[in-house]
C-alpha positions in Angstrom: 164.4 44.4 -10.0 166.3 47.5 -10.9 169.7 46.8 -9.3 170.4 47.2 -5.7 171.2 50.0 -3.3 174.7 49.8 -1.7 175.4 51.4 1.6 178.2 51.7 3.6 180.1 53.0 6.8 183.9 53.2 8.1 185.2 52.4 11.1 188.3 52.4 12.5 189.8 49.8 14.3 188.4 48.6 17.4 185.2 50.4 16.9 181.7 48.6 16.5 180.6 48.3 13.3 177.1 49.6 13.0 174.2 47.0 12.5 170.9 50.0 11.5 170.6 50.6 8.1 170.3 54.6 9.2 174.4 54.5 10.0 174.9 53.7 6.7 175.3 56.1 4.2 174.4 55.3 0.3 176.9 54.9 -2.0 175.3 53.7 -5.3 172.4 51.6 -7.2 174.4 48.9 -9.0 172.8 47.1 -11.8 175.6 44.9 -12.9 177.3 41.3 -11.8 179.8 43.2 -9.1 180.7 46.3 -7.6 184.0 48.3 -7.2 184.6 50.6 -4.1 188.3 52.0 -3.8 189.6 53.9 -1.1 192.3 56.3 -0.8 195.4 55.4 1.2 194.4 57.2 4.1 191.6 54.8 4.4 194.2 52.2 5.1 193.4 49.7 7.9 189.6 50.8 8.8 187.0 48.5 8.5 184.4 49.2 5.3 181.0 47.9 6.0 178.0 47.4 3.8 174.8 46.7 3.7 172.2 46.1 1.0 168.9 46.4 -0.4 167.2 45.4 -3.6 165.1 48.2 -5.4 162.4 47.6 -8.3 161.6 49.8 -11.1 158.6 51.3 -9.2 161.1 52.3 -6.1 159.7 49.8 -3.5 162.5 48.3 -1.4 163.2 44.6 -0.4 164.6 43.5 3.0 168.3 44.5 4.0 170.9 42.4 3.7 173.7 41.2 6.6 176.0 43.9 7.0 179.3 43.0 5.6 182.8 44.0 6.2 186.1 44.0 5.2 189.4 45.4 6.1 190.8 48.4 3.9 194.2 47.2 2.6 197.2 48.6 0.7 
């Protein structure tokens, strides 16, 4: 494996969070231990959502991951 693709999606409160992989919109490959995502102020109190997928050095795709969320705070 290369790293993994990151995808994500914001919603705001009391919307559904997606749960297709096509609502997401890609954010990054990430080779490394963690990831960072920071979100401007405005962001504050929608719900950031990600799902995942591993990626190997000849660009074939494993399965998605959950979608996760969390809350955007201060």
């Amino acid at each position: 494996m290369i790293g993994i693709e990151i995808f994500s999606v914001l919603t705001a409160v009391g919307r559904d969070i997606p749960s297709k992989p096509l609502a997401f919109t890609f954010v990054a490959v990430d080779t490394a231990a963690s990831y960072f995502a920071g979100y401007p102020g405005t962001e504050r109190g929608k719900t950031a959502s990600y799902i995942l997928c591993w990626i190997n050095s000849r660009g074939e795709k494993g399965p998605w991951s959950e979608v996760f969320s969390a809350t955007i705070g201060v």
